[in-house]
C-alpha positions as CSV (number, residue, x, y, z in Angstrom):
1,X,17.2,0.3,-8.9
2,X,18.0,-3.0,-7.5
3,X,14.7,-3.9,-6.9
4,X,13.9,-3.0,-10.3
5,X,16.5,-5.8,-12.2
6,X,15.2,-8.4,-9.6
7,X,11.9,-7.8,-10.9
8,X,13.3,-8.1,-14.4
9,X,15.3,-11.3,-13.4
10,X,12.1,-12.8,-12.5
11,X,10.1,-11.3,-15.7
12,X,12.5,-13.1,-17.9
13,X,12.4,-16.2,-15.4
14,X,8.5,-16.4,-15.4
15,X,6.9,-13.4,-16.5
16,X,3.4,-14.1,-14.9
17,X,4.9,-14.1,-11.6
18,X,6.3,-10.9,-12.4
19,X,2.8,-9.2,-13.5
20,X,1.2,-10.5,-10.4
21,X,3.5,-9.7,-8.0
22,X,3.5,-5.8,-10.4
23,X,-0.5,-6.4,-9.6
24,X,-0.2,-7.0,-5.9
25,X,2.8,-4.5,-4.7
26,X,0.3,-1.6,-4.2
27,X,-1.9,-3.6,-2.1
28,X,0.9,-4.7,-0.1
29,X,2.5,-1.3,0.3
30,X,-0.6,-0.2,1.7
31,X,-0.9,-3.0,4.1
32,X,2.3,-2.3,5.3
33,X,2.2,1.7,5.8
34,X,0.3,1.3,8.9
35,X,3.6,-0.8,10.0
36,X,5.8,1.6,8.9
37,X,3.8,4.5,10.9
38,X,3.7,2.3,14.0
39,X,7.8,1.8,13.6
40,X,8.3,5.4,13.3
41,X,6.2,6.5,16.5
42,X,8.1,4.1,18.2
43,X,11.3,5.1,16.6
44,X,10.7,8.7,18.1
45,X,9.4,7.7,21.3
46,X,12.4,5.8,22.1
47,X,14.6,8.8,21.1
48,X,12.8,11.0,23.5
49,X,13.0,8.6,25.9
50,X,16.9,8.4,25.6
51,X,17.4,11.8,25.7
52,X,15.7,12.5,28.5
53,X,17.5,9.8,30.5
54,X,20.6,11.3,28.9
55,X,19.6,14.9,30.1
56,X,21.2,14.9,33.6
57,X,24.4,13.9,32.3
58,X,24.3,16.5,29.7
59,X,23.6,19.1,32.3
60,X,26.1,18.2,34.1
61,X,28.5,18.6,31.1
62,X,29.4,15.1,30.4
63,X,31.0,14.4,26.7
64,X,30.1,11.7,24.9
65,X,33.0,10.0,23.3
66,X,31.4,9.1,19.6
């Protein structure tokens, strides 16, 4: 929603700004998913990585505190 009065800030401000950067945002969004896949892989491979380091201690019945 926020994004959406920005954009109508800046349509009132200069309104061909606005309908290129309403032109471009698909283009860019698609640049950017192979990003966002890429942050996500890494996002679960650092979460397995933690709980298997954390796996010993959880055996051994340690309690985490949070």
């Amino acid at each position: 929603m926020a994004t959406f009065f920005i954009w109508l800030l800046l349509f009132v401000m200069c309104w061909p700004l606005a309908l290129l950067a309403l032109i471009l945002w698909p283009f860019v969004w698609l640049l950017s998913l192979p990003f966002r896949l890429l942050g996500i892989t890494f996002d679960a491979l650092f979460a397995f990585l933690r709980a298997l380091l954390f796996l010993p201690a959880r055996v051994l019945g340690y309690r985490d505190k949070n």
